[in-house]
C-alpha positions as CSV (number, residue, x, y, z in Angstrom):
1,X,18.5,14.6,17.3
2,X,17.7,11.4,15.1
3,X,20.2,11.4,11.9
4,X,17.8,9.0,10.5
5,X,16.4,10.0,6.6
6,X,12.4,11.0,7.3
7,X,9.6,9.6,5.9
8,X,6.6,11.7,5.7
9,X,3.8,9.1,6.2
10,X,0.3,8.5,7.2
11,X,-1.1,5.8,9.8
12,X,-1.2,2.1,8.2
13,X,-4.8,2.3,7.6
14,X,-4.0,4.1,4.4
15,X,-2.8,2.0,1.5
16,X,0.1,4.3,0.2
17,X,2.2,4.7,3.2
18,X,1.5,1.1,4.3
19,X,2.7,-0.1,0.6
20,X,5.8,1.7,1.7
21,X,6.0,0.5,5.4
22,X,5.6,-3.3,4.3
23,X,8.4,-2.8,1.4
24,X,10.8,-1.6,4.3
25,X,10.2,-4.2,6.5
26,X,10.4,-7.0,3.9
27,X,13.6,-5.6,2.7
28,X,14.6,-5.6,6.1
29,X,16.3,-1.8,6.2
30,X,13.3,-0.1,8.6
31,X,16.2,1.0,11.5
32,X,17.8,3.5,8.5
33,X,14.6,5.6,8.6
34,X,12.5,7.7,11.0
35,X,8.8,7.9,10.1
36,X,7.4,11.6,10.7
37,X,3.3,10.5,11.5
38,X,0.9,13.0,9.9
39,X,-2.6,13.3,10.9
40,X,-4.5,12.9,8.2
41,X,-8.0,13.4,10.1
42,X,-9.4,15.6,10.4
43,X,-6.5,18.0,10.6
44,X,-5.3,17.3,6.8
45,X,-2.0,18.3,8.4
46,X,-0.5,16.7,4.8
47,X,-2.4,19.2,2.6
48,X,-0.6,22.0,5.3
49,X,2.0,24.4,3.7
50,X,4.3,23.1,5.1
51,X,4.6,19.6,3.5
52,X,3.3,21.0,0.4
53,X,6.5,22.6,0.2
54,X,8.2,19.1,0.1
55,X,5.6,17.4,-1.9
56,X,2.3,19.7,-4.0
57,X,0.6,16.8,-4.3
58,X,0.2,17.3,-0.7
59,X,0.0,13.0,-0.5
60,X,2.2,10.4,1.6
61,X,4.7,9.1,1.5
62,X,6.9,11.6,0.9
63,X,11.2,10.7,1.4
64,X,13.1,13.4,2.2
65,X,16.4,12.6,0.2
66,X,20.2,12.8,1.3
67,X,20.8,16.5,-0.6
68,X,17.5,18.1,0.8
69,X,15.5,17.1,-2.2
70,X,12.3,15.1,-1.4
71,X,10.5,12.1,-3.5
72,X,7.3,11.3,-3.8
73,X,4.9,8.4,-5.3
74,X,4.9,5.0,-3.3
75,X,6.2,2.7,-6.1
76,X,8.5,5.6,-6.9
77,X,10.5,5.5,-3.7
78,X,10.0,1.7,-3.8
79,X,12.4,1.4,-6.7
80,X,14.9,4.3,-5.6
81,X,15.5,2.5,-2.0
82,X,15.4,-1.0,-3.6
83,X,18.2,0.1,-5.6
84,X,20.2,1.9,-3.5
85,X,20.0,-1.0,-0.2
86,X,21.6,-4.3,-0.4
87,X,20.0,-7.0,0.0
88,X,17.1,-9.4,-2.2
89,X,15.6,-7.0,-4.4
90,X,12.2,-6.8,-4.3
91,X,11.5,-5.2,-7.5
92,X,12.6,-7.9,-9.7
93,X,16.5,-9.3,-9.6
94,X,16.1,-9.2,-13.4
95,X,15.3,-7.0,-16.2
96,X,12.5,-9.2,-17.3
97,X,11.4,-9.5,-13.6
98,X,11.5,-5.7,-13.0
99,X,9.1,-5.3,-16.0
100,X,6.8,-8.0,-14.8
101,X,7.0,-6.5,-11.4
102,X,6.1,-3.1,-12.7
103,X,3.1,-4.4,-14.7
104,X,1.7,-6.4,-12.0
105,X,2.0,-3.6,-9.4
106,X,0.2,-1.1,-12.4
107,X,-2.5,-3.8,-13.0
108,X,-3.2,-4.3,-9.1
109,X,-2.9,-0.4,-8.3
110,X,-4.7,0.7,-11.0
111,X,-8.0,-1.6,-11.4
112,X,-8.4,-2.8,-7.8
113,X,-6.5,-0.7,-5.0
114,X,-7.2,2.8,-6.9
115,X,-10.5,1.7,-7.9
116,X,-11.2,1.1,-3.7
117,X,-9.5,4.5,-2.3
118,X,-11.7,6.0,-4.9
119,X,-14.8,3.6,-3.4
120,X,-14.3,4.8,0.3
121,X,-13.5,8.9,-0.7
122,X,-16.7,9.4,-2.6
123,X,-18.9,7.2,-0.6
124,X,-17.7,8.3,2.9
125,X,-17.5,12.1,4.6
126,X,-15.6,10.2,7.7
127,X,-11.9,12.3,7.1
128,X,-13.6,15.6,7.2
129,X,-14.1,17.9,4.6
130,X,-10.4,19.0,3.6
131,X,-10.0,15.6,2.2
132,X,-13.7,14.7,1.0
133,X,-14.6,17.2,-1.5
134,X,-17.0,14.7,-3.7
135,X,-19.6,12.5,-3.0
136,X,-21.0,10.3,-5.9
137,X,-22.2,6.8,-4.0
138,X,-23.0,6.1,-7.8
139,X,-19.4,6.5,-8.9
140,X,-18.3,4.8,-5.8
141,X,-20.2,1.0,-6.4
142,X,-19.1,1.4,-10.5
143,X,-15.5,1.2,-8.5
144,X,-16.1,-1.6,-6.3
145,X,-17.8,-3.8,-10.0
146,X,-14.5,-3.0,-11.4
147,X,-12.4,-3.7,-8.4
148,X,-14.6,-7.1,-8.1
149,X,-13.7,-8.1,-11.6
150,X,-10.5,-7.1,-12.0
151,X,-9.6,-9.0,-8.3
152,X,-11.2,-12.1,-10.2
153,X,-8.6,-12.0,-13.1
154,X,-5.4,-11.6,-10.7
155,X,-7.6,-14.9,-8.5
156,X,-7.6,-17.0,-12.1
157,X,-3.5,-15.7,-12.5
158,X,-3.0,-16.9,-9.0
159,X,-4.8,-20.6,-9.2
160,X,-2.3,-21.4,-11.8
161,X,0.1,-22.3,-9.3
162,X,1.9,-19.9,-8.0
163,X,1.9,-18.4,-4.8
164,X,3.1,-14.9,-5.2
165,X,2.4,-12.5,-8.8
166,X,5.5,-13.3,-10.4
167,X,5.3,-17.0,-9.5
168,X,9.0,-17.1,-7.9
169,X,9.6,-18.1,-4.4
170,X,9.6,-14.9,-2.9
171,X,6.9,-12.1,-2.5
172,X,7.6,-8.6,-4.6
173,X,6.6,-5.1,-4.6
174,X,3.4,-6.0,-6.6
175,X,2.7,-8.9,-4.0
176,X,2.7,-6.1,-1.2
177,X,0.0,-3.9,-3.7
178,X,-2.3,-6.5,-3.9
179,X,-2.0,-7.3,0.4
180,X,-2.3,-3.7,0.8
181,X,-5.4,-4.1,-1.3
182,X,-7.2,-7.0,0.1
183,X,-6.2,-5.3,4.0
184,X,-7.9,-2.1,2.1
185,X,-10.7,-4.4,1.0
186,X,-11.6,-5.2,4.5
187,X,-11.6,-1.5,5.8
188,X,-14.8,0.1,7.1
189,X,-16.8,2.0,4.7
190,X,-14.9,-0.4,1.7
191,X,-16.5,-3.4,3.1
192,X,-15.5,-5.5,-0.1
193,X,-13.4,-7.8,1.5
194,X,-12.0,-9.7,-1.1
195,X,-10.2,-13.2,0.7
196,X,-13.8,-13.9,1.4
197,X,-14.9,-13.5,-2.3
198,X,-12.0,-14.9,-3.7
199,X,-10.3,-18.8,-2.7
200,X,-6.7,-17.5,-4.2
201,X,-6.9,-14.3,-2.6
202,X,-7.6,-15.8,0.5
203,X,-4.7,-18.4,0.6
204,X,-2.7,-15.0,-0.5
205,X,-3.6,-13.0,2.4
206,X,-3.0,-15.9,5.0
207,X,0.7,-16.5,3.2
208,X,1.5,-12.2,3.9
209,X,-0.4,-12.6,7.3
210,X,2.6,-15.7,8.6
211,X,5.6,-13.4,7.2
212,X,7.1,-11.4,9.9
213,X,7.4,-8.8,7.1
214,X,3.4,-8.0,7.8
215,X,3.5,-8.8,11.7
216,X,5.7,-5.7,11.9
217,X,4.1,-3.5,9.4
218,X,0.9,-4.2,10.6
219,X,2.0,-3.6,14.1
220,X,-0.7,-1.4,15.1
221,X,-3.3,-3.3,13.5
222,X,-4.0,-1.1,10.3
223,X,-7.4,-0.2,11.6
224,X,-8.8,-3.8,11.2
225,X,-10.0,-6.1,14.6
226,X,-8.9,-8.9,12.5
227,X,-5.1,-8.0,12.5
228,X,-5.2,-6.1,15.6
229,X,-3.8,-8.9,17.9
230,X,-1.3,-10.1,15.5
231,X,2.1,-10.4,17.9
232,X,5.3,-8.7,15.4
């Protein structure tokens, strides 16, 4: 029997889990958890009793915590693992970085990546209907305007010089938002991929793409052909 802590997760096609996945492989501590896959369709096995029990939210992630209690919310267990594993934080090493970290991954979950989940559930019937109660193709291309502009203001941030959000050498937890989002971006039904709109975006993506970090999150190739003979 694995003595492993559990992750309740989801296949790396979603966004949410994979946030998580690519946070635990850049902060190198993967080999101290045991993922638990779900099948999100069209079984909905997340919105079963059983994990509701752990989480009523019925979403993934969900971490299943030393003392039996269970947390929830990607950036949530982010910062709680960060904290409590050695090693480079990738939250921020600062107080002032931390904040910047948390407004950057707001800003990029909020107005792009949220905006695009939002795109493919009300424009697509493809998970079956215990996950895709609405459809409003309307609603869905206000999202993808919004995504689109919003995407161009992080682009303009970006062509100032820096190569990650923060503009330090190393990548954070709102760098792996924004990759989750342009891998999102490029994902069936979405089909807004923006490192083909965007010149920044694009030099972002092919940075994440060299780090071993993504080679091993993106192991099973997320869903896309593009990444789907990447070598971890």
């Amino acid at each position: 029997m694995s003595t492993k802590t559990r992750i309740y997760t989801s296949p790396s096609a979603f966004p949410n889990p994979q946030r998580l996945r690519l946070f635990l492989h850049e902060k190198g501590i993967t080999d101290a958890f045991e993922e638990v896959i779900y099948d999100m369709a069209p079984k909905g096995e997340q919105r079963g009793w059983r994990h509701l029990k752990m989480n009523p939210w019925g979403e993934t992630p969900t971490l299943e915590l030393p003392d039996g209690s269970y947390l929830s919310e990607s950036s949530a267990i982010v910062r709680y693992l960060d904290a409590h594993h050695e090693g480079r934080r990738i939250t921020g090493e600062t107080p002032l970085a931390q904040g910047l970290d948390a407004m950057w991954d707001n800003r990029v979950w909020v107005q792009i990546l949220y905006r695009l989940t939002t795109l493919f559930h009300v424009s697509h019937r493809g998970l079956g209907p215990k996950l895709e109660l609405t459809s409003n193709p309307q609603w869905g291309e206000h999202c993808r305007k919004e995504a689109l502009a919003h995407a161009a203001l992080v682009d303009r941030h970006l062509a100032e010089g820096r190569e990650w959000l923060l503009g330090g050498e190393h990548p954070t937890f709102a760098d792996i938002t924004l990759c989750t989002a342009i891998a999102f971006s490029k994902f069936g039904p979405v089909a807004t991929p923006l490192d083909e709109r965007f010149e920044q975006l694009d030099g972002f993506w092919q940075r994440w793409k060299s780090r071993d970090s993504f080679r091993k999150a993106y192991a099973d190739g997320g869903g896309l052909e593009e990444l789907a003979q990447l070598t971890p």
